[in-house]
C-alpha positions as CSV (number, residue, x, y, z in Angstrom):
1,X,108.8,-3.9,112.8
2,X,107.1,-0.7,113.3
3,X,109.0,2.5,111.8
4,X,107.8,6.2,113.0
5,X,108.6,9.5,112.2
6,X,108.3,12.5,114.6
7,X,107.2,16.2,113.6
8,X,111.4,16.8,112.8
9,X,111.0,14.7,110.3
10,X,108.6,16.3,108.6
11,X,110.4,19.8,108.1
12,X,110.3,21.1,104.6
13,X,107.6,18.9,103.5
14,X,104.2,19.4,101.9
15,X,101.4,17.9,103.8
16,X,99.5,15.4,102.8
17,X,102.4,14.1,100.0
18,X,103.2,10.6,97.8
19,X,106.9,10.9,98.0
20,X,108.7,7.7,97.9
21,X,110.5,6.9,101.3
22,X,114.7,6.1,100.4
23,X,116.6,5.1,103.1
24,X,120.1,2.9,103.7
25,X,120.2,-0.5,105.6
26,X,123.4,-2.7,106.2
27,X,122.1,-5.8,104.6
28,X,124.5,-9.1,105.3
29,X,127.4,-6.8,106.5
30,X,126.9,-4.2,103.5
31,X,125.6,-1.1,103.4
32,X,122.6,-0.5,100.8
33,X,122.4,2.5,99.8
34,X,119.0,4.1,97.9
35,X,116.5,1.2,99.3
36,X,112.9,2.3,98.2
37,X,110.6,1.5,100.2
38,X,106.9,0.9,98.7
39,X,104.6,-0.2,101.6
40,X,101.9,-1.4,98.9
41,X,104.1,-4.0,97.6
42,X,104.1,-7.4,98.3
43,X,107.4,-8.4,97.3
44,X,111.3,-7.4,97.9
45,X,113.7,-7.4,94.8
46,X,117.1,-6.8,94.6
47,X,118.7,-6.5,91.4
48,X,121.4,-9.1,89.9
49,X,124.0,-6.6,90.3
50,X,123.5,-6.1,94.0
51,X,123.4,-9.8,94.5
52,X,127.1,-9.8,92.8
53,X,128.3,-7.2,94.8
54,X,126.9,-9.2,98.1
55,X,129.0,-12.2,96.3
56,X,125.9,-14.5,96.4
57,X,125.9,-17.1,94.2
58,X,123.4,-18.5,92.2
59,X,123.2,-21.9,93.5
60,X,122.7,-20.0,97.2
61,X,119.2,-19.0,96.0
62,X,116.2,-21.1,96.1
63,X,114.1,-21.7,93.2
64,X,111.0,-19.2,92.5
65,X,108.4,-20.7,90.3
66,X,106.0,-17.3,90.8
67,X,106.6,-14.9,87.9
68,X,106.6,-11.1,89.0
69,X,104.8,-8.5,86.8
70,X,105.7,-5.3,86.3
71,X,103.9,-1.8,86.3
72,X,104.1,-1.9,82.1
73,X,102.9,-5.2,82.6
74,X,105.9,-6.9,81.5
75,X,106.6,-10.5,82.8
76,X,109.9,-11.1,84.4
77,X,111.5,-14.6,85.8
78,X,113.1,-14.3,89.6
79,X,116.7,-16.0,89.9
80,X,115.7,-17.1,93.1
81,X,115.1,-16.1,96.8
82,X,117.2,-16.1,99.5
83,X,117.5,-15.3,103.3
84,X,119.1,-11.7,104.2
85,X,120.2,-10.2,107.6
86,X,119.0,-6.3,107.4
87,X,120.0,-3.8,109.8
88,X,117.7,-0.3,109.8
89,X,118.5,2.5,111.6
90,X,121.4,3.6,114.4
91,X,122.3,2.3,117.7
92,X,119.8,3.0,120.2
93,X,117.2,2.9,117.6
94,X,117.9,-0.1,115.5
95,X,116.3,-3.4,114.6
96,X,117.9,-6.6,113.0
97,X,115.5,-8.7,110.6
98,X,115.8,-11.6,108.4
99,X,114.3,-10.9,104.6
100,X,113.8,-12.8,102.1
């Protein structure tokens, strides 16, 4: 899906800039808020906690055998991946994807 900004968007902001992009999306029926988005990574993580709040249990995940490194170069195991609904934006401009 192809997101675009218009000029409006761009009030109040430096030009050319790095800033990360934050934004909310419902994701399964809840709304997420503070979702980074990082458009040279090749992976999307949510955090333990956010899988309890979205009550998904562990045995719902599949199993992940690729490690993920960090930026400090730290090694960590994935619990698993699973299948997400994700709304982004507001009726008339919204799309509905599935994640994993």
């Amino acid at each position: 899906e192809v997101t675009t900004f218009s000029e409006a968007n761009y009030e109040g902001v430096r030009l050319p800039h790095d800033d990360p992009v934050v934004v909310t999306f419902l994701v399964e029926l809840f709304t997420m808020k503070r979702v980074l988005i990082d458009s040279g990574s090749s992976a999307d993580i949510l955090y333990k906690q956010a899988f309890d709040q979205l009550r998904i249990l562990a045995d719902q995940l599949k199993p992940v055998k690729t490690p993920l490194v960090g930026f400090a170069g730290k090694t960590i195991h994935p619990l698993g991946s699973i299948n997400l609904s994700v709304v982004a934006g507001t009726a008339p401009c919204q799309t509905q994807v599935e994640m994993t």
